[in-house]
N, C-alpha and C positions, 0 to 999 in steps of 0.2 A: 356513697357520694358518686355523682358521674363521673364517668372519664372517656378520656380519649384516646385511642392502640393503634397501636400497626398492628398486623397479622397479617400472619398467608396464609389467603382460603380458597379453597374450591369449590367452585359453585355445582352444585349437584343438577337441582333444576328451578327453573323460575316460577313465582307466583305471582299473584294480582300486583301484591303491592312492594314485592321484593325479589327473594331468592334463597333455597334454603342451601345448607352447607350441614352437612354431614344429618342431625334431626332436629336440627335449629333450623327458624327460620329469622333471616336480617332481612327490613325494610330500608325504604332509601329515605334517608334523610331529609329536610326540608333544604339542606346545604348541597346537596347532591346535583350534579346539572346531567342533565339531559344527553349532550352528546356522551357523556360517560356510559351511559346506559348499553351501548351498542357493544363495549367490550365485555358486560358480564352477561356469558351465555355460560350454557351449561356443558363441564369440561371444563372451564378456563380456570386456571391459578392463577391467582390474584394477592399483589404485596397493596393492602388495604389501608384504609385510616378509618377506624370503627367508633362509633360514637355508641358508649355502655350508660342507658341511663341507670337510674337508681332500682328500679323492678328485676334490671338483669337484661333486657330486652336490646338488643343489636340494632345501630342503625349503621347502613351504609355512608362517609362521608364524603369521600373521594376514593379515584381506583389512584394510586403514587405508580403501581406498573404491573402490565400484564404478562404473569412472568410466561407461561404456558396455555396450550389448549391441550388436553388430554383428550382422545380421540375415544370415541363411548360406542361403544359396539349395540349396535340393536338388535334386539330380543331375536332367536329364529323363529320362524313364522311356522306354526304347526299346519303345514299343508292338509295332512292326513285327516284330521280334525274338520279344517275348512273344509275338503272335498264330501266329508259325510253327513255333514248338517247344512250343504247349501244344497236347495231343492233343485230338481231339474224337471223340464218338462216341455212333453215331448210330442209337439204336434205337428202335423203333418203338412196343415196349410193353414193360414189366418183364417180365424172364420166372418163370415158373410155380415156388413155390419150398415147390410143397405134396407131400411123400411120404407115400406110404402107410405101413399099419405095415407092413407087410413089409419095404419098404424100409428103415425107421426098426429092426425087430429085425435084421435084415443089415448095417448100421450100427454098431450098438451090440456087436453081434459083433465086428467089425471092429477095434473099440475095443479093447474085453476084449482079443482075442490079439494085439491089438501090444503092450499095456500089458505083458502077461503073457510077451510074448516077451522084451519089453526088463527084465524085470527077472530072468528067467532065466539070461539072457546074463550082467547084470550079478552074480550071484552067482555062478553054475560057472563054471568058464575053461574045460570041454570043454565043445565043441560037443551031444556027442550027447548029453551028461548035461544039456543044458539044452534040447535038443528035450524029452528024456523029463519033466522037469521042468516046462517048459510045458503038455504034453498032461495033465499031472496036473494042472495047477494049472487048466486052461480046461476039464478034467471037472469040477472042482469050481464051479467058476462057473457054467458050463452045468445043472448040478445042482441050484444053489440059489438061481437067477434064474427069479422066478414069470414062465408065457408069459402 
């Protein structure tokens, strides 16, 4: 049958729809309100009011008082590790990232007949009917692209 507890709990760390405690996880209740929410962080001792349905399953109902925040020390950060696996690299000046127009109309070529390729293909299922289809369709581009 359900019931309803007080307990002191400490909240380990938060999830989507709640917060676990010790390798239980407790949801918040449909009774539960919202400014409550900002006292269970993770750390905090808590004199609760638990609502036990009948599966066994925790919900949050109200916090009655925040007894504590237990102060949680975080992880040391393996420098050693980090310094060996993050690449480094090592150049001397940025390099040159200025083309000409030439380059820049050979480019923009380039552009057009994959554009144009790819959606040749993606319209005809033959092959050749979609070569022929592109060469039509990259004269027409070619055509009426001011040089």
């Amino acid at each position: 049958m359900a019931t309803t507890v007080k307990e002191k709990i400490t909240v380990a760390e938060l999830s989507k729809f709640g917060f676990k405690v010790g390798n239980e996880y407790v949801n918040y209740s449909k009774q539960f309100s919202e400014a409550d929410k900002a006292k269970v962080v993770p750390g905090a001792v808590l004199e609760a009011e638990l609502y036990v349905a009948d599966s066994g399953k925790k919900y949050l109902n109200k916090v009655l008082s925040a007894v504590a925040v237990e102060v949680v020390t975080p992880k040391a950060v393996d420098t050693e590790r980090a310094k060996k696996f993050t690449p480094t690299f090592n150049k001397d000046k940025a390099p040159d990232n200025t083309m000409s127009k030439d380059e820049w109309r050979l480019k923009d070529e380039r552009i057009s007949r994959q554009g144009i390729i790819q959606v040749a293909v993606q319209v005809m299922s033959d092959f050749d009917e979609a070569v022929k289809l592109a060469d039509r369709m990259l004269d027409y581009v070619n055509k009426n692209t001011p040089k």
